[in-house]
C-alpha positions, -999 to 999 in steps of 0.1 A, spaced: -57 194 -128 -25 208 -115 6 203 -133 21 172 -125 49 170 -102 79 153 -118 90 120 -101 134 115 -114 155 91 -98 181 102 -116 208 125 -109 225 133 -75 207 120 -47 229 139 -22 230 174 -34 194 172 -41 185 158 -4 207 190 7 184 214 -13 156 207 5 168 204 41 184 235 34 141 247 23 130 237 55 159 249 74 151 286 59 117 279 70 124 264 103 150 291 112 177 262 118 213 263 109 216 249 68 227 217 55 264 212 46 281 191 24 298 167 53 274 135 49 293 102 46 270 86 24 253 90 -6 218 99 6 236 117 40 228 157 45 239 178 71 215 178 92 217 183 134 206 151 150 191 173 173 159 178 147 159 145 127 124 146 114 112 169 87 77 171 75 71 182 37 36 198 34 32 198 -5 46 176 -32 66 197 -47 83 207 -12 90 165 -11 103 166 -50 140 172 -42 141 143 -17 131 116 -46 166 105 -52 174 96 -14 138 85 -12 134 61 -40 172 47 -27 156 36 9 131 23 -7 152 -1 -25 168 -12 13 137 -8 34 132 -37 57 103 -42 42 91 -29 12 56 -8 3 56 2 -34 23 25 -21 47 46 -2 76 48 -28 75 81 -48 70 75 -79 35 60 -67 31 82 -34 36 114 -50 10 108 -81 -18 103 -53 -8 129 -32 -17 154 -61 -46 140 -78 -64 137 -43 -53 167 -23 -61 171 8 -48 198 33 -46 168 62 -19 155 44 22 153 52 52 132 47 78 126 76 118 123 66 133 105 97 172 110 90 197 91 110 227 100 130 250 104 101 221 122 82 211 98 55 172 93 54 161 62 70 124 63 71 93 80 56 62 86 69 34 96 48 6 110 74 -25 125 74 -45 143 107 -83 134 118 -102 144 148 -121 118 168 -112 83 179 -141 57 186 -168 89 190 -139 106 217 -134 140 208 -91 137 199 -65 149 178 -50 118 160 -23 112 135 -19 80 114 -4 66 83 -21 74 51 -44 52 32 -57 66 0 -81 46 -20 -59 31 -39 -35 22 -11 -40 -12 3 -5 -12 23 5 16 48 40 -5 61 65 28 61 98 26 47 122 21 73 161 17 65 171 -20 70 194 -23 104 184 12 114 145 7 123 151 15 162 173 43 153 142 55 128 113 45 152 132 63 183 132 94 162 97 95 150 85 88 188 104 119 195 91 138 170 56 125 179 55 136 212 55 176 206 42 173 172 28 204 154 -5 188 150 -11 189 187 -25 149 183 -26 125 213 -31 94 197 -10 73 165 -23 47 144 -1 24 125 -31 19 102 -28 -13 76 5 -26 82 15 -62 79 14 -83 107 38 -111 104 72 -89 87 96 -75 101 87 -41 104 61 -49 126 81 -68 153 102 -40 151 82 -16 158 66 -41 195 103 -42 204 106 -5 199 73 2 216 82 -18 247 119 0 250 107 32 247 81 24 274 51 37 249 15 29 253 0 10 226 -33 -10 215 -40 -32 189 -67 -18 174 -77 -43 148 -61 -76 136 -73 -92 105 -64 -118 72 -63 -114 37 -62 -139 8 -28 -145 -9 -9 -169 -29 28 -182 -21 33 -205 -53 50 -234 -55 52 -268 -65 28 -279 -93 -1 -256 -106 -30 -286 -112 -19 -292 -73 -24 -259 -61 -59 -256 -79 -69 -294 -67 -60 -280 -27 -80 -248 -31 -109 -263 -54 -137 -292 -50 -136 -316 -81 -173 -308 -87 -157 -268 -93 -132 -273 -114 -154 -296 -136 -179 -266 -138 -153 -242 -143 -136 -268 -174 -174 -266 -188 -177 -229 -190 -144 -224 -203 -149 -253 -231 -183 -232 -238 -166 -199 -236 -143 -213 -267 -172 -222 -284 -181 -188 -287 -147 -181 -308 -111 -175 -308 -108 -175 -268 -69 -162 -259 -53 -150 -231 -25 -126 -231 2 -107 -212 15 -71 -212 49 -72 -225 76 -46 -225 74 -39 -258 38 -32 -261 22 2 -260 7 5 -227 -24 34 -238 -48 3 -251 -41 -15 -222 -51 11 -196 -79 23 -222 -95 -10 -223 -93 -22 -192 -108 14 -179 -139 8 -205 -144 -28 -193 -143 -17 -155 -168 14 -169 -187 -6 -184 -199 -28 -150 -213 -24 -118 -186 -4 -109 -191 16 -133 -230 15 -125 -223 29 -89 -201 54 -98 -172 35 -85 -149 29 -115 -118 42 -117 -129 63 -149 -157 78 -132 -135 103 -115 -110 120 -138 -86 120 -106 -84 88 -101 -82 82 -135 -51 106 -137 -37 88 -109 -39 49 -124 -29 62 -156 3 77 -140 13 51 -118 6 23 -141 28 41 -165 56 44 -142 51 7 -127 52 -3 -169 84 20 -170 104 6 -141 91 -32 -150 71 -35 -122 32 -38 -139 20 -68 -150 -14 -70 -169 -35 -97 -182 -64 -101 -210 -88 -132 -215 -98 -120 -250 -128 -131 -269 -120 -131 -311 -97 -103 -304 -123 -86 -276 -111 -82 -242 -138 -102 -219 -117 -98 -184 -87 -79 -175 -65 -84 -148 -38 -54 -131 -8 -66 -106 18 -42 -91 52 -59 -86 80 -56 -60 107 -70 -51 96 -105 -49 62 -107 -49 31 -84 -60 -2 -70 -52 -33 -76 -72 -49 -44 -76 -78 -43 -100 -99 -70 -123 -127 -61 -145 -149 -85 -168 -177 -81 -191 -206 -92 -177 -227 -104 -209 -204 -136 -204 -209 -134 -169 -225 -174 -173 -187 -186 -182 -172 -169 -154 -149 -149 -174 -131 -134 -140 -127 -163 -129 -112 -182 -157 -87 -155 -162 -76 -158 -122 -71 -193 -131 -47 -183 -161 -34 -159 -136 -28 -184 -109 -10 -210 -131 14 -181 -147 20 -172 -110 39 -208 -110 59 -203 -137 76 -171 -123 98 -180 -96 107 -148 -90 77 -139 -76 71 -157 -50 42 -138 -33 8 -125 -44 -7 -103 -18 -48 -102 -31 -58 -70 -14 -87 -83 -13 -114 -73 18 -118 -106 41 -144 -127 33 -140 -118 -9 -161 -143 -27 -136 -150 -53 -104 -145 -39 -110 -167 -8 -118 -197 -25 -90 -194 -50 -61 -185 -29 -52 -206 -2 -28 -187 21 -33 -157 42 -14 -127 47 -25 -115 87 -24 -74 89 -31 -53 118 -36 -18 131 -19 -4 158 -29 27 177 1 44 203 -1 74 221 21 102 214 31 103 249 10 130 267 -13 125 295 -48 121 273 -32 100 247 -16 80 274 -55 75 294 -76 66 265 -48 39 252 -44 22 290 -81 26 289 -91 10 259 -85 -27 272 -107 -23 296 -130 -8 279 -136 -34 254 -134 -61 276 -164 -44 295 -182 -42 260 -176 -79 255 -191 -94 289 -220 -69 283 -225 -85 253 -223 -117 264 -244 -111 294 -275 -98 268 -271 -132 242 -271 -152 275 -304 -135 283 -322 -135 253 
């Protein structure tokens, strides 16, 4: 594994954010950076080239400061895309595909990132196409985009798009979310700058908004005849022995946690397919790096149903600024009869109520998850968005997709009628 790449947010923001323009400058042949910004995360940079597109993580390193500080006053916030989780993946799964976009603003202080990576082929059509990066561990692609500046941001990355060095015709704004802000941003930016688009997919997720009383929620989102099974097992489950269920707290020592939660995951289907995190030292590296810094910056939050001392299901929850992301469960299956994921989701969705602070829970689950769909009751709509960079063959297969599909559907329709 290559040595990591360190991710500070301490330190000087602004002459760190001039280091590396001035890197890409010497690259790029362009006039350096100066030390005329009016703001803390401001470089000197010529309007005229806003955009600048790191191609390693250590090329992005100097930015962190400036990064991690839009972050904090995004319009809407993606803790996928901030560094200290961003630049962990980009390292422990490399791939050569892979940038990052700077967008900096008139008075040259970053106001977006874009992390991207290049494919070839859209729908079986032989094109060059850029879109936002979703590792395997990313369930959110929403870029960071500086609050009050997203038409200043998006205007500059349509620029940038049109000639970029990629050569790609086509855009996809893969995963973002389709109800916040930056979304209706970016349709009202679309429809100024007079640039083709498509939505290419528009689907729900399970998550949870908490409120009101706990017993409430559970009686809404659960038939009597459940609950009274669910009571059973857990009354049978505490026969078994000492049945507790505990939190991660900031004084704890985070190793066990991570170590046992890996070995329960291991130890299950997951780990049967070869799908658990520590089947694959990278991803292990990766989980273990970024759940450290989330535990560091106060933003994991882990949960244990433990049986006489022995964890039986474990629970794992990124937090942001007000809400969270459920990102990985494990359970034992020898007690799979008592439901033990399921009765720690329960402990989990009554906690949820007791933290006002948080008052989201984005699942990130698939649509349709067995579990999650029953238990949580709201729905977070997300949607992909494909554009055209602006040339001629982006700009035909985008006005022709519409078409297209509506062709597909009547065809369709026509064969069920028949048959």
């Amino acid at each position: 594994m290559a040595s990591p790449v360190l991710v500070s947010i301490t330190g000087n923001a602004y002459a760190e954010t001039v280091t590396v323009v001035n890197r890409f400058s010497s690259m790029s042949g362009s006039p350096p950076a100066t030390n005329s910004g009016s703001h803390p995360g401001s470089v000197g940079l010529p309007y005229t080239e806003p955009v600048l597109v790191a191609d390693s993580c250590e090329q992005a390193q100097p930015l962190v400061n400036a990064w991690q500080e839009l972050a904090a006053n995004a319009v809407e916030p993606n803790i996928f895309y901030e560094p200290w989780s961003l630049l962990p993946a980009w390292q422990e799964f490399p791939n050569h595909r892979v940038r990052v976009a700077f967008v900096f603003g008139h008075d040259r202080r970053l106001i977006a990132v874009f992390p991207l990576i290049s494919g070839r082929g859209y729908r079986q059509i032989p094109v060059t196409t850029l879109s936002l990066w979703r590792h395997l561990h990313c369930p959110l692609c929403t870029p960071l985009v500086l609050a009050g500046r997203e038409y200043e941001a998006l205007t500059a990355f349509f620029g940038w798009m049109r000639s970029n060095p990629f050569g790609a015709s086509l855009f996809l704004f893969d995963h973002i979310t389709a109800d916040g802000p930056f979304s209706g941003q970016l349709d009202r930016a679309l429809v100024t700058a007079r640039r083709r688009s498509y939505e290419h997919e528009r689907w729900e997720r399970a998550m949870i908004r908490p409120a009101g009383d706990p017993e409430q929620y559970l009686e809404r989102a659960l038939a009597s005849k459940r609950r009274r099974e669910l009571r059973r097992q857990s009354n049978r489950l505490s026969e078994q022995g000492d049945l507790t269920c505990v939190e991660l707290t900031p004084g704890d020592h985070l190793t066990p946690w991570l170590d046992d939660f890996l070995a329960l995951e291991q130890a299950g289907w997951k780990g049967r397919d070869g799908t658990a995190i520590a089947s694959r030292d990278t991803e292990r590296h990766y989980f273990e790096r970024v759940a450290g810094a989330a535990f560091e910056r106060g933003q994991l939050m882990m949960l244990a149903l433990k049986l006489d001392g022995r964890p039986i299901a474990m629970k794992c929850n990124f937090l942001d600024r007000d809400g969270g992301y459920a990102a990985k469960i494990a359970y034992d299956e020898s007690f799979a009869s008592y439901s033990p994921g399921v009765q720690l989701e329960l402990h989990h969705l009554r906690l949820l109520h007791t933290r006002p602070h948080i008052r989201w829970m984005d699942s990130c689950a698939v649509p349709n998850h067995f579990m999650k769909e029953r238990l949580w009751t709201e729905r977070r709509p997300m949607r992909t968005v494909l554009i055209s960079t602006g040339g001629l063959l982006g700009n035909t297969i985008v006005s022709a997709l519409p078409l297209a599909e509506g062709a597909w559907r009547r065809l369709k329709r026509a064969q069920a009628a028949s048959d």
